[in-house]
PDB file as gemmi writes it, atoms N, CA and C in Angstrom:
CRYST1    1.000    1.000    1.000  90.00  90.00  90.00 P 1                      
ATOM      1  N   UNK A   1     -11.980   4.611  11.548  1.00  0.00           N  
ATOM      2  CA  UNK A   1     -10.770   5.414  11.428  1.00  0.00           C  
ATOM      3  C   UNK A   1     -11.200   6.865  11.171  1.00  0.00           C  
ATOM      4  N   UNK A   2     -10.469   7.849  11.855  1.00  0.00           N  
ATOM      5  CA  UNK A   2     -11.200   9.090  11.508  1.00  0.00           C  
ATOM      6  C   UNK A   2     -10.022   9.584  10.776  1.00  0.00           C  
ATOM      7  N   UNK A   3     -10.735  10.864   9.885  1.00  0.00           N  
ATOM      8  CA  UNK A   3     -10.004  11.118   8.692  1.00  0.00           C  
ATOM      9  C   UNK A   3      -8.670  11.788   9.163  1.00  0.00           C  
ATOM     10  N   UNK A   4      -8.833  12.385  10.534  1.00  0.00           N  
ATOM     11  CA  UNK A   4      -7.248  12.668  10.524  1.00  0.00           C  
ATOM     12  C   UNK A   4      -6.047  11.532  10.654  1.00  0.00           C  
ATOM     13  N   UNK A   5      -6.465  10.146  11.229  1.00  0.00           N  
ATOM     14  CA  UNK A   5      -6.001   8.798  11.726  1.00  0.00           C  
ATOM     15  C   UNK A   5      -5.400   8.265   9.743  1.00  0.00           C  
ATOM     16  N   UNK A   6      -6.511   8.344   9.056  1.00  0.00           N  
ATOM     17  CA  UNK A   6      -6.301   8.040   7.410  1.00  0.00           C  
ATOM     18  C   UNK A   6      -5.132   9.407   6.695  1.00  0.00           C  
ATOM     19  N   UNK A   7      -5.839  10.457   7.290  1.00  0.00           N  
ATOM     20  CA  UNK A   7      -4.396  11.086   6.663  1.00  0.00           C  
ATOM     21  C   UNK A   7      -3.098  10.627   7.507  1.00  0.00           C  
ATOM     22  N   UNK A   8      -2.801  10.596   8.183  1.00  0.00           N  
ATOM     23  CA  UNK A   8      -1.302  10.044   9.078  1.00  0.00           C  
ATOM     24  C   UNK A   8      -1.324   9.093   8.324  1.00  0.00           C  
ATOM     25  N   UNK A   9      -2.068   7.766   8.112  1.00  0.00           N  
ATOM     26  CA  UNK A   9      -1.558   6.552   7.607  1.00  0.00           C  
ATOM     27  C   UNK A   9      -1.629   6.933   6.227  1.00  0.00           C  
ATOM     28  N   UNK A  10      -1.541   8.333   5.372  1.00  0.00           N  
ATOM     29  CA  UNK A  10      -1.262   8.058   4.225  1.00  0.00           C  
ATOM     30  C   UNK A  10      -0.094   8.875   3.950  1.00  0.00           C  
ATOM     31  N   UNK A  11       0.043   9.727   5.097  1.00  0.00           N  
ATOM     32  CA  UNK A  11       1.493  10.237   5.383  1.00  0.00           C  
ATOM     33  C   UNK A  11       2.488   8.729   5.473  1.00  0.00           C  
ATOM     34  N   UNK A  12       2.382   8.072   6.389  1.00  0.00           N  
ATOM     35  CA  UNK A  12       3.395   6.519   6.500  1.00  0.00           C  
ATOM     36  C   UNK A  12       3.710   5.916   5.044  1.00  0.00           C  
ATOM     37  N   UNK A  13       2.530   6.134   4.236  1.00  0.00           N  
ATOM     38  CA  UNK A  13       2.193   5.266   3.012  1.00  0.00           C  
ATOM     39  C   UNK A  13       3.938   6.104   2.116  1.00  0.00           C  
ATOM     40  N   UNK A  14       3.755   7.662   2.414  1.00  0.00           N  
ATOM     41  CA  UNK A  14       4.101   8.792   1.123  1.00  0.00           C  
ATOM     42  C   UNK A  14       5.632   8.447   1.827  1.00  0.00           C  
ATOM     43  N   UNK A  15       5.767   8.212   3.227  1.00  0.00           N  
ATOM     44  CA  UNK A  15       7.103   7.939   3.461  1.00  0.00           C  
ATOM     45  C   UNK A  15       7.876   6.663   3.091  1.00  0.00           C  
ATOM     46  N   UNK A  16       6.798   5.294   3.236  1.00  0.00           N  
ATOM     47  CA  UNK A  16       7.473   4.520   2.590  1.00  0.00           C  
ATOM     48  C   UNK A  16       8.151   4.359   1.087  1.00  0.00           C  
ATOM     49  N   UNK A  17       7.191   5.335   0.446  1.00  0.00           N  
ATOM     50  CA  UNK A  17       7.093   5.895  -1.171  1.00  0.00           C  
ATOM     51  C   UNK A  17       8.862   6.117  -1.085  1.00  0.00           C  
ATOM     52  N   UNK A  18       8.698   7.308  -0.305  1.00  0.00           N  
ATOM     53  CA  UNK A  18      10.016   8.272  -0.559  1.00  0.00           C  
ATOM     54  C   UNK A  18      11.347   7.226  -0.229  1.00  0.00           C  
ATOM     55  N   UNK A  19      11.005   6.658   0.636  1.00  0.00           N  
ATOM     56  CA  UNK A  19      12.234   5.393   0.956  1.00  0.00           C  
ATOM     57  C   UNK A  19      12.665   4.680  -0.135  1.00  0.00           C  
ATOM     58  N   UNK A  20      11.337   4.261  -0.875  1.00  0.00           N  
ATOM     59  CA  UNK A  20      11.838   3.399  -2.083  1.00  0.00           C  
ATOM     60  C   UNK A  20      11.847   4.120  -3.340  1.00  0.00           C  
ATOM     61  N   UNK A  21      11.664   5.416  -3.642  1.00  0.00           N  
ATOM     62  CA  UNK A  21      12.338   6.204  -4.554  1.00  0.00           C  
ATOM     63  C   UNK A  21      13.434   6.716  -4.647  1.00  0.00           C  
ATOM     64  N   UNK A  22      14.082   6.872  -3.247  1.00  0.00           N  
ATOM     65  CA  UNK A  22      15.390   6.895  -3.140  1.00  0.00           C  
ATOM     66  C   UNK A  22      16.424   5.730  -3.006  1.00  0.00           C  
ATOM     67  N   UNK A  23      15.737   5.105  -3.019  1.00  0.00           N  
ATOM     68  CA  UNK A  23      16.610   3.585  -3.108  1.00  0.00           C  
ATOM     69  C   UNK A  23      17.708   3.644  -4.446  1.00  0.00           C  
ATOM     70  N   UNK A  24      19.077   3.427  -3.525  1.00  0.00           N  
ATOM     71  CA  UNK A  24      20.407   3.559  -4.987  1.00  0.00           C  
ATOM     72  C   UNK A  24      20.121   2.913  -5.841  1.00  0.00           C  
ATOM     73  N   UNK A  25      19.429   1.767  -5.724  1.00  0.00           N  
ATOM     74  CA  UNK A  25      18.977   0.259  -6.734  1.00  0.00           C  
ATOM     75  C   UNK A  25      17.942   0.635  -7.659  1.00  0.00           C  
ATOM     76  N   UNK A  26      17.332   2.077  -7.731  1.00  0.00           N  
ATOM     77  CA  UNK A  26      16.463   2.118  -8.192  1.00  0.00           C  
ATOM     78  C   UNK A  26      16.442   3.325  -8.340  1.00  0.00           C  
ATOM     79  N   UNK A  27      16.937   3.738 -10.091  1.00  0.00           N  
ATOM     80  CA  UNK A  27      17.737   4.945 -10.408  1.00  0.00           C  
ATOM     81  C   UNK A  27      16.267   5.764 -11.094  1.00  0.00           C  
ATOM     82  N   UNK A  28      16.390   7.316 -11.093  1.00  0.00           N  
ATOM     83  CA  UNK A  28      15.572   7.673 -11.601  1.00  0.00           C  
ATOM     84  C   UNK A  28      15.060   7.647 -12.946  1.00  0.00           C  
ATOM     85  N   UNK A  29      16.117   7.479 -13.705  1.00  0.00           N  
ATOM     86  CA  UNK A  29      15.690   7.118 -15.170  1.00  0.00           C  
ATOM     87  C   UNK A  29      15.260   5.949 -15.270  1.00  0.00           C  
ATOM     88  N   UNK A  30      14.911   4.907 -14.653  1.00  0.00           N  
ATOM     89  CA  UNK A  30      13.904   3.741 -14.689  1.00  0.00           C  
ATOM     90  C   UNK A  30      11.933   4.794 -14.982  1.00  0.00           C  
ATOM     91  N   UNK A  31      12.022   3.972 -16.188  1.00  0.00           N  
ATOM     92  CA  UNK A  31      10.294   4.248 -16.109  1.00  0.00           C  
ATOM     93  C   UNK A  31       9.241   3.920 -14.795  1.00  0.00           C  
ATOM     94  N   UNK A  32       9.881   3.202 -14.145  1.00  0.00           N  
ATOM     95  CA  UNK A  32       8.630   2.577 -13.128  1.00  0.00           C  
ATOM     96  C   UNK A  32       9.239   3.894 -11.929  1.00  0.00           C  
ATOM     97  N   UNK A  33      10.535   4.328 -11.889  1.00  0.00           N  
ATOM     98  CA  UNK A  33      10.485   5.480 -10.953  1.00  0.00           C  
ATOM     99  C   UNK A  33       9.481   6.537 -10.802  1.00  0.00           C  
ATOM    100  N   UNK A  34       9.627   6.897 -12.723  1.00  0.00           N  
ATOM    101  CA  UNK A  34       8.750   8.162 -13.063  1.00  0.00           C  
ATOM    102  C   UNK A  34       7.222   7.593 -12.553  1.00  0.00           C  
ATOM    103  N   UNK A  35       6.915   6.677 -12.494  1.00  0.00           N  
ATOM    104  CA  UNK A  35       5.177   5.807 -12.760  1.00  0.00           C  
ATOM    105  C   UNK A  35       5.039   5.997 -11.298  1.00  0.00           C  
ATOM    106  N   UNK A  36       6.030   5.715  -9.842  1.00  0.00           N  
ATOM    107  CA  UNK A  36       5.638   6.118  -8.450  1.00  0.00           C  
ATOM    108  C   UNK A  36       6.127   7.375  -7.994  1.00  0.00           C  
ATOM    109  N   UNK A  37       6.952   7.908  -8.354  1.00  0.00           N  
ATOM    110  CA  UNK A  37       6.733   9.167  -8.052  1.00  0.00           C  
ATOM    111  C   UNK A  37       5.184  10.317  -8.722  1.00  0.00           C  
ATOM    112  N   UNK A  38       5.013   9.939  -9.753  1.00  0.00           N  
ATOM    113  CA  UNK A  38       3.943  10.392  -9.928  1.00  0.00           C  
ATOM    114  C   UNK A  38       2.711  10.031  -9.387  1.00  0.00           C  
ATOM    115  N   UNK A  39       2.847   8.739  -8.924  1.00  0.00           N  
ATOM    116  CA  UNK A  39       1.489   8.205  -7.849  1.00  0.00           C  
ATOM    117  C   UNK A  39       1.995   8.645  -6.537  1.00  0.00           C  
ATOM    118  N   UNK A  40       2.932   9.128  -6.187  1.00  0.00           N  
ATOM    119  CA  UNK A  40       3.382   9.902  -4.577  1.00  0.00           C  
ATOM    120  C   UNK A  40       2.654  10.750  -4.860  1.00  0.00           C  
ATOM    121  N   UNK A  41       3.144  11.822  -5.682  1.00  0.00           N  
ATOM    122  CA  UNK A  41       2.204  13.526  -6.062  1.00  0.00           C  
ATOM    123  C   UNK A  41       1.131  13.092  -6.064  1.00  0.00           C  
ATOM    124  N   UNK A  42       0.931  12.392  -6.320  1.00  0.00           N  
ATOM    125  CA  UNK A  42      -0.890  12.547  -6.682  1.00  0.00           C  
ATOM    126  C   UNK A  42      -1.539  11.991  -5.414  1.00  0.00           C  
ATOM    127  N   UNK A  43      -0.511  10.478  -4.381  1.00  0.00           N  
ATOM    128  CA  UNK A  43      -1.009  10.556  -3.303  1.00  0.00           C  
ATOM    129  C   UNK A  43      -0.919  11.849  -2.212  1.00  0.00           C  
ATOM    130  N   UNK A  44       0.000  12.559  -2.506  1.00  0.00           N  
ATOM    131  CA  UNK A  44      -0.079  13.713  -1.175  1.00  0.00           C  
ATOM    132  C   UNK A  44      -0.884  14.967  -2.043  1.00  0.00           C  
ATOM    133  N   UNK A  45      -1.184  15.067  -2.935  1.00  0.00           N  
ATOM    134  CA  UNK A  45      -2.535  15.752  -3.159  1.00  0.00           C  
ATOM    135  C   UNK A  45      -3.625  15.237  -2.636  1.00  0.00           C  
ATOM    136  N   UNK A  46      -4.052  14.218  -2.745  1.00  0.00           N  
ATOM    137  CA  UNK A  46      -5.127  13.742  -2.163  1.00  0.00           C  
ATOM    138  C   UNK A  46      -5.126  14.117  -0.456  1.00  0.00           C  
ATOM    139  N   UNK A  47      -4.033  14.023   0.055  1.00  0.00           N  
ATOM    140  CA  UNK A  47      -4.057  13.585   1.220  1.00  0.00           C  
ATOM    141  C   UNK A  47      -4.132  15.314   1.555  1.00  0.00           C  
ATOM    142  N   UNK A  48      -3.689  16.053   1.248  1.00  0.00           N  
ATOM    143  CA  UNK A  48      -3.993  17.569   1.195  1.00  0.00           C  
ATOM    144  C   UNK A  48      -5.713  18.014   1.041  1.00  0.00           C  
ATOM    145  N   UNK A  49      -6.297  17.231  -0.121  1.00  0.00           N  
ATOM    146  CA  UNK A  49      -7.600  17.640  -0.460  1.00  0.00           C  
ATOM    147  C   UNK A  49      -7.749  16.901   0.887  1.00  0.00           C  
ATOM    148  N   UNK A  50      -8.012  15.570   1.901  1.00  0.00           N  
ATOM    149  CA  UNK A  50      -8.863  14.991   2.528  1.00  0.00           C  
ATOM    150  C   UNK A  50      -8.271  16.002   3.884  1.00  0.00           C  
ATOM    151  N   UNK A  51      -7.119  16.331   4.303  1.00  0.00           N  
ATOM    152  CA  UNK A  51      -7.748  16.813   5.275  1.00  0.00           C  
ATOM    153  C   UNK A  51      -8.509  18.672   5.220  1.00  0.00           C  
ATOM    154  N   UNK A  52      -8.192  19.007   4.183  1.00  0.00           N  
ATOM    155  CA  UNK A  52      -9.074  19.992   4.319  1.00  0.00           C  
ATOM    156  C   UNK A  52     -10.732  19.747   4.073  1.00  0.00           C  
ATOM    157  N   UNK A  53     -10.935  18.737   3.710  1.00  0.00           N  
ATOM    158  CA  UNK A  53     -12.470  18.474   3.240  1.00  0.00           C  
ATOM    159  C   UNK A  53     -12.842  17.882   4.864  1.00  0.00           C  
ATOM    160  N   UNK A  54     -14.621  17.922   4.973  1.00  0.00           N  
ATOM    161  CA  UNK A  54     -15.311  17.985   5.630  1.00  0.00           C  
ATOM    162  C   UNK A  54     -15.912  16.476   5.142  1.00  0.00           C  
ATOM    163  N   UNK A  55     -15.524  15.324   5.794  1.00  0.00           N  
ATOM    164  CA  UNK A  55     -16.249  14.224   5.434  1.00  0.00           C  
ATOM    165  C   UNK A  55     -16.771  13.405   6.892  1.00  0.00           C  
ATOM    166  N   UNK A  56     -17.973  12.972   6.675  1.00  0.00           N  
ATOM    167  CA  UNK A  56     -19.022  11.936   7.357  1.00  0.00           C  
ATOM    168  C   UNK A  56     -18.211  10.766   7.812  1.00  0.00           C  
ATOM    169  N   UNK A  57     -17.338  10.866   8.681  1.00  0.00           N  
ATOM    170  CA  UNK A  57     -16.370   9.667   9.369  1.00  0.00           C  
ATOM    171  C   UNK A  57     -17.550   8.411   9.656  1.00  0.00           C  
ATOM    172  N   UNK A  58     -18.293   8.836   9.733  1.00  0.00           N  
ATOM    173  CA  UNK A  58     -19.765   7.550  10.409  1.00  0.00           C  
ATOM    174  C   UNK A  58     -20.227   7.130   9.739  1.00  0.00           C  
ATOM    175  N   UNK A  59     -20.252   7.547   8.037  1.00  0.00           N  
ATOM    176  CA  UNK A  59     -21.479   6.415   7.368  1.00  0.00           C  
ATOM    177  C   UNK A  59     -20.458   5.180   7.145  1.00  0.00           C  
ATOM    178  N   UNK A  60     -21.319   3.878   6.436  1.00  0.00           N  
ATOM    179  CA  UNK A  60     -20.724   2.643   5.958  1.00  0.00           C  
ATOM    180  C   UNK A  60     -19.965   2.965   4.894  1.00  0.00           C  
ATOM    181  N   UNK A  61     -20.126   3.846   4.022  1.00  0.00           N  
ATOM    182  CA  UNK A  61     -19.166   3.939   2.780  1.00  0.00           C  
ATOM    183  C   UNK A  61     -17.571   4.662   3.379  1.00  0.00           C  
ATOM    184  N   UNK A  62     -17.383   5.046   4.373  1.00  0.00           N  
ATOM    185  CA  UNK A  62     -16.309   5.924   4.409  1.00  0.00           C  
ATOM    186  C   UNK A  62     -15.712   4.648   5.263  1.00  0.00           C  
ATOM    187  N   UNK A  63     -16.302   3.947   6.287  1.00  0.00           N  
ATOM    188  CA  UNK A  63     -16.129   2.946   7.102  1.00  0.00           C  
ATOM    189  C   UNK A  63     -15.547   2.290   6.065  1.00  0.00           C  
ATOM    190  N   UNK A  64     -16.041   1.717   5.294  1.00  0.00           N  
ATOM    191  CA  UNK A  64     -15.689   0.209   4.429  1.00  0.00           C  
ATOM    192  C   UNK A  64     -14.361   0.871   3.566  1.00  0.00           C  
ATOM    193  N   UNK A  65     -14.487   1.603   2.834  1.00  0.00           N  
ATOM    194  CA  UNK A  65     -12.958   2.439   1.988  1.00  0.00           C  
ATOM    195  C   UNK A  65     -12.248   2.724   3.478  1.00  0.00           C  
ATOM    196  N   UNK A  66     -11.978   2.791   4.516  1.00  0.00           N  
ATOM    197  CA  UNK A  66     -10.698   2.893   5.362  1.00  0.00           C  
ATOM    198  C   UNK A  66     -10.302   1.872   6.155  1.00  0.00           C  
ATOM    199  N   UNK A  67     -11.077   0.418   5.473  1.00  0.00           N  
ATOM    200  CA  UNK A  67     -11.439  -0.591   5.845  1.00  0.00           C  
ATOM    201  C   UNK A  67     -10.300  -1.414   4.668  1.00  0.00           C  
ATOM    202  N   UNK A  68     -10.380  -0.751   3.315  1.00  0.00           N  
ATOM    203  CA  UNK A  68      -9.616  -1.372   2.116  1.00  0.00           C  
ATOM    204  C   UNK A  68      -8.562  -0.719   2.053  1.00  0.00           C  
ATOM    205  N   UNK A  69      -8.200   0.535   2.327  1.00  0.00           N  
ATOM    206  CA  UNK A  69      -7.165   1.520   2.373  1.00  0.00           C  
ATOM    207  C   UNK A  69      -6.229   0.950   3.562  1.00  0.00           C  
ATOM    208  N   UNK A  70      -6.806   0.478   4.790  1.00  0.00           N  
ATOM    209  CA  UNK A  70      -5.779  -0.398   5.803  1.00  0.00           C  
ATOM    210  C   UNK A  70      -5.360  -1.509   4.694  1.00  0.00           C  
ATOM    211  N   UNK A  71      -6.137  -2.338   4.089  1.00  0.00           N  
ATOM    212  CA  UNK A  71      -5.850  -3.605   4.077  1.00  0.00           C  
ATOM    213  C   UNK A  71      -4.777  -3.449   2.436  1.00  0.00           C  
ATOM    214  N   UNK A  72      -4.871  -2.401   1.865  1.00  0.00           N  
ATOM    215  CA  UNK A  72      -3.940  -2.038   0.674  1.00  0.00           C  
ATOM    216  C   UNK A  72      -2.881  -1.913   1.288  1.00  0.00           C  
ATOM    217  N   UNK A  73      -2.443  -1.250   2.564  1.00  0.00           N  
ATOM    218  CA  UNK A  73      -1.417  -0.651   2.744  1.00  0.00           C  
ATOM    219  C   UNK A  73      -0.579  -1.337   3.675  1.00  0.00           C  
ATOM    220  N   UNK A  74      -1.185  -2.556   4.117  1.00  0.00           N  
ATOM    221  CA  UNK A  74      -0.804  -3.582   4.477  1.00  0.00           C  
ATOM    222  C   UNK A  74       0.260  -4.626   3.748  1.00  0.00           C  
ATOM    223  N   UNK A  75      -0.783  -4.886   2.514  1.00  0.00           N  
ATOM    224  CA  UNK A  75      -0.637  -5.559   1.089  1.00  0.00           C  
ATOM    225  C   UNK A  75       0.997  -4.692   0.418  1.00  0.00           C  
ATOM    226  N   UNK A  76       0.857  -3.609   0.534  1.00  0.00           N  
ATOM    227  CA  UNK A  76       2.125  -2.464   0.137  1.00  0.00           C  
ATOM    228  C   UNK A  76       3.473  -2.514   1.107  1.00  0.00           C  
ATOM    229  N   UNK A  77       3.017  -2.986   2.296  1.00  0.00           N  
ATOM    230  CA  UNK A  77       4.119  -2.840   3.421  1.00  0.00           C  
ATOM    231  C   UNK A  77       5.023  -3.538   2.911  1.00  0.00           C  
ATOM    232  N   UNK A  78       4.392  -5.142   2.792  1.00  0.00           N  
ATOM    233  CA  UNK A  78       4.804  -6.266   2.077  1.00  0.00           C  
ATOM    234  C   UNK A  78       5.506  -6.291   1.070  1.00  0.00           C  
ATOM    235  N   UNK A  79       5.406  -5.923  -0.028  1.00  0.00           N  
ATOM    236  CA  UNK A  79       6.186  -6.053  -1.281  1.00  0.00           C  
ATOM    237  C   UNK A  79       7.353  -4.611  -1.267  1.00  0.00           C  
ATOM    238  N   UNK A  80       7.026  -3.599  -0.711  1.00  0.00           N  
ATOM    239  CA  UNK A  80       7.628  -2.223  -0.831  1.00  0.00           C  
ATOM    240  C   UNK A  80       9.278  -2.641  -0.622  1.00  0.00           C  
ATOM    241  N   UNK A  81       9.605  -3.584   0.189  1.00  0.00           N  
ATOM    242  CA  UNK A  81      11.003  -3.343  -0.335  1.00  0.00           C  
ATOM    243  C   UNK A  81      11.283  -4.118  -0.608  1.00  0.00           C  
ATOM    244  N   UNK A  82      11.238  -4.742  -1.563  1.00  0.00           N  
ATOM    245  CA  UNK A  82      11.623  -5.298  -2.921  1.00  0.00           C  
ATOM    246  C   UNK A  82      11.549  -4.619  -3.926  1.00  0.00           C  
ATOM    247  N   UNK A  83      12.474  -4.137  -4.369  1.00  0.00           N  
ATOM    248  CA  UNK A  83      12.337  -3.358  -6.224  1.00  0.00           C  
ATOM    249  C   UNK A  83      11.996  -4.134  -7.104  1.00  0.00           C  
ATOM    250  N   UNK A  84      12.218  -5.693  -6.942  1.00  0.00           N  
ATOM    251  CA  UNK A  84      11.599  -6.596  -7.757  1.00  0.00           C  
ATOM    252  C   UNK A  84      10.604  -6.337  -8.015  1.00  0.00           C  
ATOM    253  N   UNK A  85       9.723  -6.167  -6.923  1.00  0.00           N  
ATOM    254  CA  UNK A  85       8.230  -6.033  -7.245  1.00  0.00           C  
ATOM    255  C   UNK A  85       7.688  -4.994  -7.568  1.00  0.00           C  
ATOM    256  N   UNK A  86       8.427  -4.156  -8.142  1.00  0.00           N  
ATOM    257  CA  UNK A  86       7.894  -2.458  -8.664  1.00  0.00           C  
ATOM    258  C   UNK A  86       6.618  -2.555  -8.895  1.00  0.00           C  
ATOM    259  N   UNK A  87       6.298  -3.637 -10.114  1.00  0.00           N  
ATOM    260  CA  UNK A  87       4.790  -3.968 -10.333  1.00  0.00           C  
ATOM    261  C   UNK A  87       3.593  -3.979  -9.238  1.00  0.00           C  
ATOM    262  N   UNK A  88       3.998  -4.513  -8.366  1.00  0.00           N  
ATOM    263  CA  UNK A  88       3.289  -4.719  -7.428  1.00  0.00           C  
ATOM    264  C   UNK A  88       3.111  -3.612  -6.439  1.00  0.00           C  
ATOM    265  N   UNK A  89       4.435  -2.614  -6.579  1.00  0.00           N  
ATOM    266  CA  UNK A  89       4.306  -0.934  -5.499  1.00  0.00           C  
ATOM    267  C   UNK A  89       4.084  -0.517  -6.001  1.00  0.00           C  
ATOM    268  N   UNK A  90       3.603  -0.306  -7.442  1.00  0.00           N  
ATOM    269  CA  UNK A  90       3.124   0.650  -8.130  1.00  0.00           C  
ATOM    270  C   UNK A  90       1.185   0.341  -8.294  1.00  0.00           C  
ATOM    271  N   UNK A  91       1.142  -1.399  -8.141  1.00  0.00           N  
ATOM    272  CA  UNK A  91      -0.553  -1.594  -8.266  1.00  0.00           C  
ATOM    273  C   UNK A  91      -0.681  -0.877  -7.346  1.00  0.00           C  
ATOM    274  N   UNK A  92      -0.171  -1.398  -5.289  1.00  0.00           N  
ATOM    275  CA  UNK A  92      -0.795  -1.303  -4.315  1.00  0.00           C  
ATOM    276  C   UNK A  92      -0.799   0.528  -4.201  1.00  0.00           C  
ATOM    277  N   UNK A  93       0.047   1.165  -4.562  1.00  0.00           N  
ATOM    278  CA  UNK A  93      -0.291   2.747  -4.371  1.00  0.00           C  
ATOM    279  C   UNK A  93      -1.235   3.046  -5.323  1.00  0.00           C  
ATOM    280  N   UNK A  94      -1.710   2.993  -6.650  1.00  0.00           N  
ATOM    281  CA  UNK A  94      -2.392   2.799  -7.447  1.00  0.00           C  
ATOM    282  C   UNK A  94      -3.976   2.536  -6.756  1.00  0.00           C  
ATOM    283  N   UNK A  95      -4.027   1.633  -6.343  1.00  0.00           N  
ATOM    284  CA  UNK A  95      -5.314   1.217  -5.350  1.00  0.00           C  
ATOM    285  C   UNK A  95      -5.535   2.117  -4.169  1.00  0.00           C  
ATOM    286  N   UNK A  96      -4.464   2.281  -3.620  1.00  0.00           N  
ATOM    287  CA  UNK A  96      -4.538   3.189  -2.589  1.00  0.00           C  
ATOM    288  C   UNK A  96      -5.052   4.414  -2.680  1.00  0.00           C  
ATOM    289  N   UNK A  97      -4.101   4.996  -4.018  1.00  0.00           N  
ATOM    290  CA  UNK A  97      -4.992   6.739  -4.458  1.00  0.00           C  
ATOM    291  C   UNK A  97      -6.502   6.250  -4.788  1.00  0.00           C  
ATOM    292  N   UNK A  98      -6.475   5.318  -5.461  1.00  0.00           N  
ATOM    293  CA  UNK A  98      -8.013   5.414  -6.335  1.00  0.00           C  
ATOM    294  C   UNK A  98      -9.087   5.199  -4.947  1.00  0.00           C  
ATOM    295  N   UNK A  99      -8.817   4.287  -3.903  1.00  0.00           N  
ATOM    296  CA  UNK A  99      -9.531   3.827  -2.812  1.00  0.00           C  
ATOM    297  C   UNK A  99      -9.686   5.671  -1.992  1.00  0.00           C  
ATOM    298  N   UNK A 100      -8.883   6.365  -1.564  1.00  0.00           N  
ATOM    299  CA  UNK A 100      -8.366   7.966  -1.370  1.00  0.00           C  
ATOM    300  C   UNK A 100      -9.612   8.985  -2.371  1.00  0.00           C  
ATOM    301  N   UNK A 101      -9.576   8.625  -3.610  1.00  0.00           N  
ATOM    302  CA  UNK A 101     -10.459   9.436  -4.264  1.00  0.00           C  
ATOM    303  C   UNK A 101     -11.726   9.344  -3.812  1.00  0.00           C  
ATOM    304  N   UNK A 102     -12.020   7.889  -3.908  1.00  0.00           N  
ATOM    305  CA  UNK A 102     -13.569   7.911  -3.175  1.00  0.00           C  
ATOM    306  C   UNK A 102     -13.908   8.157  -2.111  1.00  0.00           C  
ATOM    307  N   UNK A 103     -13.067   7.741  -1.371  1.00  0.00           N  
ATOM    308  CA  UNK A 103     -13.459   8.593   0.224  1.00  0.00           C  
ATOM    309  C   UNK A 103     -13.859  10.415   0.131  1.00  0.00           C  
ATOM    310  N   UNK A 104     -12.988  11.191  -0.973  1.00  0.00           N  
ATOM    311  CA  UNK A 104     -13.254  12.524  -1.119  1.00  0.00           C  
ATOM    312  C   UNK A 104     -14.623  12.871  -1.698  1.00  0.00           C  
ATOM    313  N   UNK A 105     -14.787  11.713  -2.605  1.00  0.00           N  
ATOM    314  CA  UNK A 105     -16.399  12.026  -3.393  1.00  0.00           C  
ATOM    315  C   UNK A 105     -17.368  11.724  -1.860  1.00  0.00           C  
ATOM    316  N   UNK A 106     -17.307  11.455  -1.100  1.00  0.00           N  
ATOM    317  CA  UNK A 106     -18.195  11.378  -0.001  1.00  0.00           C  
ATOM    318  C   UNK A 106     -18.624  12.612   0.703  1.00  0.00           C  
ATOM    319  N   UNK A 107     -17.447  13.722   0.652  1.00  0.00           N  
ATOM    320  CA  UNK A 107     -17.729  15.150   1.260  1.00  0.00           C  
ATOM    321  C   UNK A 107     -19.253  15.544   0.888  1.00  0.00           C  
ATOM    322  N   UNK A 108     -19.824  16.402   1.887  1.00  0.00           N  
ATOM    323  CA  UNK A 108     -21.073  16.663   1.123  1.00  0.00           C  
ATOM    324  C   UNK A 108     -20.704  17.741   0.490  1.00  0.00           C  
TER     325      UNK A 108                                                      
END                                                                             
């Protein structure tokens, strides 16, 4: 996956975000609102730092993290609309930024 292909799919990720933060069922004064909107910001920062950074699309480490970053966001597609499972949209974005960070520590 090349890093502009990972930023788009983390653009999809920040839109599904926004879908289910605006969800009527799921008012902003809920704590778990404040807990993904703050993992949105912090995912479209990231996604700001990766495409301006200069990263090695070819080694195995960047390969294998856009390898877990598909398969998180997969895992996220799944539960995302259900508000039931807040727990569970809040792990899989959770994994997602942290999986996102390491790909950035790869820049040289």
């Amino acid at each position: 996956m090349t890093p502009i292909k990972l930023a788009m799919l983390i653009g999809n990720i920040l839109t599904q975000i926004d879908a289910t933060l605006s969800d009527p069922g799921f008012p902003m004064s809920d704590p778990n609102w404040q807990t993904l909107y703050a993992l949105r910001k912090h995912l479209d920062d990231l996604q700001r730092l990766l495409v301006q950074a200069a990263i090695k699309a070819a080694g195995p480490a960047y390969v294998q993290l856009t390898k877990q970053i598909t398969a998180a966001n997969k895992d996220l597609q799944i539960v995302i609309k259900d508000l039931d499972k807040i727990d569970s949209i809040v792990k899989g974005v959770s994994q997602i930024a942290a999986l996102v960070d390491q790909v950035l520590k790869l820049k040289p």
